[in-house]
C-alpha positions in Angstrom: 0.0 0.0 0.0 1.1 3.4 -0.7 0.2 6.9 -0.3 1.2 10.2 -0.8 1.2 13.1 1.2 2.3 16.6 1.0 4.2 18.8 3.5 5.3 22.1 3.7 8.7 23.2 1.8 10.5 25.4 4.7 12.9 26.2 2.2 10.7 27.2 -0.1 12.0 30.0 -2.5 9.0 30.9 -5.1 5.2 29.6 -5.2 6.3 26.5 -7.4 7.6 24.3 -4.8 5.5 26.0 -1.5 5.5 21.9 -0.9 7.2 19.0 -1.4 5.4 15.7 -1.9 6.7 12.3 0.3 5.5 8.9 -0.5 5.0 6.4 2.2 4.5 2.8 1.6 3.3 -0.3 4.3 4.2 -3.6 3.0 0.9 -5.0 4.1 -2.5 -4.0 6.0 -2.2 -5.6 9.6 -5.5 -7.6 10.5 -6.2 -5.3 13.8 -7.2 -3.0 10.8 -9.9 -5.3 9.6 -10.2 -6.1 13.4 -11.4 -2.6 14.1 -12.6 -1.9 10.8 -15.5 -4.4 11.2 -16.5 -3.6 14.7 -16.7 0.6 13.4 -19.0 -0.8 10.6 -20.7 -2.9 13.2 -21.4 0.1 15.5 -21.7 2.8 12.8 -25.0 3.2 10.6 -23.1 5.2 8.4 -21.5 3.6 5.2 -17.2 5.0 4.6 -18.0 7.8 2.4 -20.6 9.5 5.1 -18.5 8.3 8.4 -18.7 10.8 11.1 -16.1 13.0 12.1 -15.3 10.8 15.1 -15.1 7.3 13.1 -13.0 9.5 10.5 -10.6 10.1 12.9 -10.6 5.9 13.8 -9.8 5.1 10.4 -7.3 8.1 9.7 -5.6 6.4 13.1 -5.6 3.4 10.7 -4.0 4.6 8.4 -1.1 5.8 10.2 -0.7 2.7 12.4 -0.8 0.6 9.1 2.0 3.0 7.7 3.8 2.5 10.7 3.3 6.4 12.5 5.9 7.8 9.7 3.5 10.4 9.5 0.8 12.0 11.8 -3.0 12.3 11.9 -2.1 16.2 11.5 0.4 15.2 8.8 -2.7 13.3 7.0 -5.1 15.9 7.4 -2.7 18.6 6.3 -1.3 16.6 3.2 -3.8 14.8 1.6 -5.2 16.4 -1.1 -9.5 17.0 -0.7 -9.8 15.1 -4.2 -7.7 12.5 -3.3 -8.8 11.4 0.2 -11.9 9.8 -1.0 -10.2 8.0 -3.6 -7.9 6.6 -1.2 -9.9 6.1 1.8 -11.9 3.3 -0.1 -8.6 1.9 -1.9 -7.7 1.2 1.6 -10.7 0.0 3.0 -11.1 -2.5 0.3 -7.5 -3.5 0.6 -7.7 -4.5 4.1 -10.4 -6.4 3.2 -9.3 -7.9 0.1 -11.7 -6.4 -2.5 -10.4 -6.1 -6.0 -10.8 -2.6 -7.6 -11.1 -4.2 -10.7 -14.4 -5.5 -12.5 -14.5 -9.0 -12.7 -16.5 -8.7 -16.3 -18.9 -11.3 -14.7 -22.2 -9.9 -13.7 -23.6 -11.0 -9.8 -27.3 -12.1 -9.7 -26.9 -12.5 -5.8 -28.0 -16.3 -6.4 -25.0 -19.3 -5.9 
């Protein structure tokens, strides 16, 4: 898994490189995050895209325990991009729970 988050360029010298961008990568998703995953979808009435700012938080934690706290909660919320977060938010949901991104081609009728 990898992700990409931006943080401020102290040295910056002109409006082109106000940031820099750092890539962080986790070699797998542990299962405490399925662990905890399922018990906030077990509690929550609320589906990932519309989780409350509280279970936000709990997943964001996720995602930096996953990554190994190389960056912070802060450094999440301060880095990730607003049309990116979605976008990787269910990338790693469905990774820790092993669901492919890509279509199948085969169409579900729900029967077995």
């Amino acid at each position: 898994m990898k992700i990409e988050l931006y943080f401020e360029n102290e040295k910056s010298t002109n409006e082109n490189d106000f940031y820099v961008k750092k890539t962080f990568t986790a070699p797998f998703i542990p299962l405490l995050v399925v662990k905890e995953f399922t018990k906030m979808r077990a509690e929550s009435e609320n589906e990932l895209a519309h989780f409350s700012d509280k279970e936000l938080e709990k997943v964001i934690d996720l995602v930096c325990m996953t990554f190994r706290r190389q960056f912070t909660s802060d450094d999440f919320y301060r880095g990730m991009p607003t049309d990116a977060v979605s976008a990787f938010l269910t990338a790693f949901h469905n990774k820790a729970f092993n669901i492919s991104d890509e279509p199948t081609g085969e169409v579900s009728t729900g029967k077995k």
